[in-house]
C-alpha positions as CSV (number, residue, x, y, z in Angstrom):
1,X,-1.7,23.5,22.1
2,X,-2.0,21.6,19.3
3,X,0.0,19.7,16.3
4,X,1.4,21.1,13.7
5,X,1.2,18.8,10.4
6,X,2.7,19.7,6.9
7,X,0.6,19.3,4.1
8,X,2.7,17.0,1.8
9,X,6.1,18.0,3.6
10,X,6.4,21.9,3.5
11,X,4.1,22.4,-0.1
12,X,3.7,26.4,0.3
13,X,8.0,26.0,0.3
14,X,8.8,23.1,-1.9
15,X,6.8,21.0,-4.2
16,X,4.5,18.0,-2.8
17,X,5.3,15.0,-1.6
18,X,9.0,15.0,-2.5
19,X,11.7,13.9,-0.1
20,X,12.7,17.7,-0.5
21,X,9.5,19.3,0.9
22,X,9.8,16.7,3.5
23,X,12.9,17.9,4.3
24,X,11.8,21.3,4.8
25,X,8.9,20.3,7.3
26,X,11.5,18.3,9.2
27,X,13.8,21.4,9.4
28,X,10.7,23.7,10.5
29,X,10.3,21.4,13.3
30,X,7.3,20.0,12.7
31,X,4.8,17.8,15.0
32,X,4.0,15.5,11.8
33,X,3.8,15.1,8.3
34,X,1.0,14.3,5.7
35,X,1.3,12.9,2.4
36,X,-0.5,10.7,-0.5
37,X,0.0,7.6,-1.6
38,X,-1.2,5.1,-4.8
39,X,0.1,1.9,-5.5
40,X,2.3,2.4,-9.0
41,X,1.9,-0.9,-12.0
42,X,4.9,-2.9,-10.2
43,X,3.4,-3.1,-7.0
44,X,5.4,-0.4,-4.8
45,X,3.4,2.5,-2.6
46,X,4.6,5.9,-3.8
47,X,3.8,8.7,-2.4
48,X,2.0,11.5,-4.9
49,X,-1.0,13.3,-5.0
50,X,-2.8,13.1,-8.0
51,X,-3.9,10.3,-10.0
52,X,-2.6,11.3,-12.8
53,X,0.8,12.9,-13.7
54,X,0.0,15.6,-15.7
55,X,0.1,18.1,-13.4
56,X,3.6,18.1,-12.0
57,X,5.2,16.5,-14.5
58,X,5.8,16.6,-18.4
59,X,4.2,13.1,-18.6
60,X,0.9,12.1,-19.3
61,X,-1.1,9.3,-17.6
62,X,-2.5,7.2,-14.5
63,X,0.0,6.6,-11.8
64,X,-0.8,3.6,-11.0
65,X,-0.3,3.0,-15.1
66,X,3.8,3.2,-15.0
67,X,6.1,0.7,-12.9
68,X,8.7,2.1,-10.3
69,X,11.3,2.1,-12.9
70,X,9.0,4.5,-15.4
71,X,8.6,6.9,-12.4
72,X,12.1,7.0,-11.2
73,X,12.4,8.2,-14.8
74,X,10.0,11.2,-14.4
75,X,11.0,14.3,-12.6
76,X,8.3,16.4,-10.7
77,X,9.0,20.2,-11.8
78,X,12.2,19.2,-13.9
79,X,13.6,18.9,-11.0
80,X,12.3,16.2,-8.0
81,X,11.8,12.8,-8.1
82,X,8.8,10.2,-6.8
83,X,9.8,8.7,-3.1
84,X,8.3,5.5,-2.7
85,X,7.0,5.5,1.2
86,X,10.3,3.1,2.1
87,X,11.9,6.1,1.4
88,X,10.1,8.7,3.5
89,X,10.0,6.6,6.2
90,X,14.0,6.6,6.1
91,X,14.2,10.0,5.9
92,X,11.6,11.3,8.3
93,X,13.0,8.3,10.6
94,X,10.4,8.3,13.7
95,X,11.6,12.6,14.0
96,X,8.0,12.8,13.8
97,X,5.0,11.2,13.6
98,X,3.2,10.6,9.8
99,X,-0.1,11.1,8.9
100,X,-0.5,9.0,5.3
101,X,-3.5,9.5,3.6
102,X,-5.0,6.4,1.7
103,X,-5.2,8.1,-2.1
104,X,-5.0,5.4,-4.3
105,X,-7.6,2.6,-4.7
106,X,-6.5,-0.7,-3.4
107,X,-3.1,1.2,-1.2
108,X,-4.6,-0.4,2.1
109,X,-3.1,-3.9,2.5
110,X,0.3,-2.6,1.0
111,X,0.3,0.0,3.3
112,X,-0.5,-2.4,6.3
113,X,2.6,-4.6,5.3
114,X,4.8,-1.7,5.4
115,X,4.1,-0.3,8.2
116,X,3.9,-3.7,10.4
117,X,7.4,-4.1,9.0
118,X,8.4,-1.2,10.0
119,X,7.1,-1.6,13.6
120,X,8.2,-5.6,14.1
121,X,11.7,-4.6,12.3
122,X,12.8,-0.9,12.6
123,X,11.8,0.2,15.9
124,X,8.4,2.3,14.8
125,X,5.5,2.2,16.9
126,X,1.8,2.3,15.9
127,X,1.1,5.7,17.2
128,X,3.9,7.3,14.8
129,X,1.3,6.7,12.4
130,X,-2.0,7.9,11.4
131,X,-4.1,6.5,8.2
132,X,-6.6,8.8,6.7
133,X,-8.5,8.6,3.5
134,X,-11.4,9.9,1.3
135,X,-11.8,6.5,0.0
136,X,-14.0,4.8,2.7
137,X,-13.8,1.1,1.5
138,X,-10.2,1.9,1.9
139,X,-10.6,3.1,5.4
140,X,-12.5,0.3,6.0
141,X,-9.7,-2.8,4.9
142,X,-6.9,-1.3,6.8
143,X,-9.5,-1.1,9.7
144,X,-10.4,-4.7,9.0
145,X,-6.4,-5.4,9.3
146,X,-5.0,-3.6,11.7
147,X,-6.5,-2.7,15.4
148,X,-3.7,-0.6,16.5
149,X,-2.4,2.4,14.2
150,X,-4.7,4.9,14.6
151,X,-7.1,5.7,11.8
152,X,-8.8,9.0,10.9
153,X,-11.9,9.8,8.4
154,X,-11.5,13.0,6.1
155,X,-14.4,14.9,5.5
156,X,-15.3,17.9,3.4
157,X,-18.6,17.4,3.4
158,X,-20.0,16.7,7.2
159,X,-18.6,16.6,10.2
160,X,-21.9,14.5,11.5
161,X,-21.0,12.0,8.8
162,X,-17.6,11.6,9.3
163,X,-18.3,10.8,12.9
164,X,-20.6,8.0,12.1
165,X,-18.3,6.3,9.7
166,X,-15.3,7.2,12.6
167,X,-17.5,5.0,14.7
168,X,-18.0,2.6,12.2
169,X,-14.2,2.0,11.5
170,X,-13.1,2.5,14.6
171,X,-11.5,5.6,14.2
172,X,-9.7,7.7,16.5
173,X,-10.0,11.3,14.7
174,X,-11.8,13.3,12.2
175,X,-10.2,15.1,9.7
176,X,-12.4,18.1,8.2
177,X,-12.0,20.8,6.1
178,X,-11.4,23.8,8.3
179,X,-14.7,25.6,6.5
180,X,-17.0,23.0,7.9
181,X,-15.8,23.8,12.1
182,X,-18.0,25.0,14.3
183,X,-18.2,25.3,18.4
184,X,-20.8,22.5,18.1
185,X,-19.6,20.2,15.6
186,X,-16.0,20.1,17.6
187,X,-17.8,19.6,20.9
188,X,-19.5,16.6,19.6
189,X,-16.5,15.1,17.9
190,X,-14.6,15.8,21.5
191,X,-17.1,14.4,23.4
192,X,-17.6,11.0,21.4
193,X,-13.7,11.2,22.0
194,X,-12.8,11.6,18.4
195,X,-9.2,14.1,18.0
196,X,-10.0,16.7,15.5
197,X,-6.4,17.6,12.9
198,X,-8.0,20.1,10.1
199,X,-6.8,20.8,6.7
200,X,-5.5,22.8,4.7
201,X,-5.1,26.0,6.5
202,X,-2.7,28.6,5.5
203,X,-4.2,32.1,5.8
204,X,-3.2,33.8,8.7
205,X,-6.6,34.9,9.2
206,X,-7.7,31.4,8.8
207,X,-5.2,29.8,11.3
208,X,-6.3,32.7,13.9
209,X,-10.1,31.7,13.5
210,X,-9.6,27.6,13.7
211,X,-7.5,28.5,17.0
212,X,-10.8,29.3,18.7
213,X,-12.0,25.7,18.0
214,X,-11.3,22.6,20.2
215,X,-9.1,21.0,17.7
216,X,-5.8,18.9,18.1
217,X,-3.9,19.7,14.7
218,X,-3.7,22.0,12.2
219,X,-2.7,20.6,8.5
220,X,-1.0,23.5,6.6
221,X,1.3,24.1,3.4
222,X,3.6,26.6,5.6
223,X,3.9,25.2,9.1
224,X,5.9,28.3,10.2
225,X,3.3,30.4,9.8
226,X,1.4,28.3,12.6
């Protein structure tokens, strides 16, 4: 068996990264959920995708341009707001465990400090957490920090690669695209003792070829259909 992660909450049902879609993941029972986060002009983690907020919204400009008071101003879709990670962490409230990926420049060490507070304060444990990122020097200052959570390297590029910088950090898992899996990639990553969560599968012909594969999780928009 293996986990089922929503992609930022329950995206293929409700928009990205809100409380909302997160809700959703939670009520489809979920092993875990993955979102985003930057570090907005006042300081605060938030948790988006993008850079920028011209995609979701009717605003225009770098995240980590506006303070948490411009963004609680700006509604995703007309309709959903920007959760800072405080407040997905009270909501998903240990019901799962939470894979946050590293999306912003310089998100590390506020990350760190919120999660130690959360596990010295509110109960959480350092396996109820997983930090992934593109951003390698990212990967690399929470892995300077922290010696505990678990950390994973994405990749969709090379598998190969991601294992040597996964050894380099100190990793415990891979994250690949689900295009780059193969019998012998997985069987190297296993064998090194790296877990294996692939993204972003949602084709049902997709999930049935990636089951073949030695992995441990499957990221998706629509976790039901897993």
């Amino acid at each position: 068996m293996f986990y089922i992660i929503g992609h930022r909450g329950a995206s293929g049902h409700i928009t990205e990264n809100t409380l909302e879609s997160i809700q959703r993941a939670l009520d489809l029972n979920v092993d875990a959920i993955e979102i985003d986060v930057h570090v907005c002009a006042s300081g605060e983690v938030v948790v988006f995708h993008d850079f920028t907020l011209d995609r979701l919204t009717d605003t225009i400009g770098a995240i980590s341009d506006f303070s948490l008071e411009e963004l609680k101003k700006i509604k995703i879709k007309d309709t959903f707001y920007i959760p800072t990670l405080e407040e997905v962490l009270h909501l998903v409230n240990r019901k799962c465990w939470i894979n946050i990926e590293l999306k912003g420049e310089h998100t590390a060490v506020p990350v760190f400090k919120i999660l130690e507070k959360y596990i010295s304060d509110k109960n959480w444990e350092t396996g109820d957490f997983v930090i992934s990122s593109f951003q390698y020097s990212e990967l690399k200052t929470f892995s300077q920090f922290n010696s505990e959570i678990p950390v994973a390297v994405l990749t969709q590029a090379s598998i190969d690669q991601a294992i040597e910088l996964a050894v380099e950090f100190k990793a415990s898992a891979i994250h690949p695209h689900f295009s780059l899996l193969t019998k012998e990639s997985c069987d190297k990553a296993k064998e090194m003792g790296f877990k294996i969560n692939t993204w972003t599968v949602n084709n049902f012909e997709d999930i049935e070829h990636i089951k073949r594969f030695p992995i441990d999780g499957i990221i998706t928009d629509f976790p039901d259909r897993i």
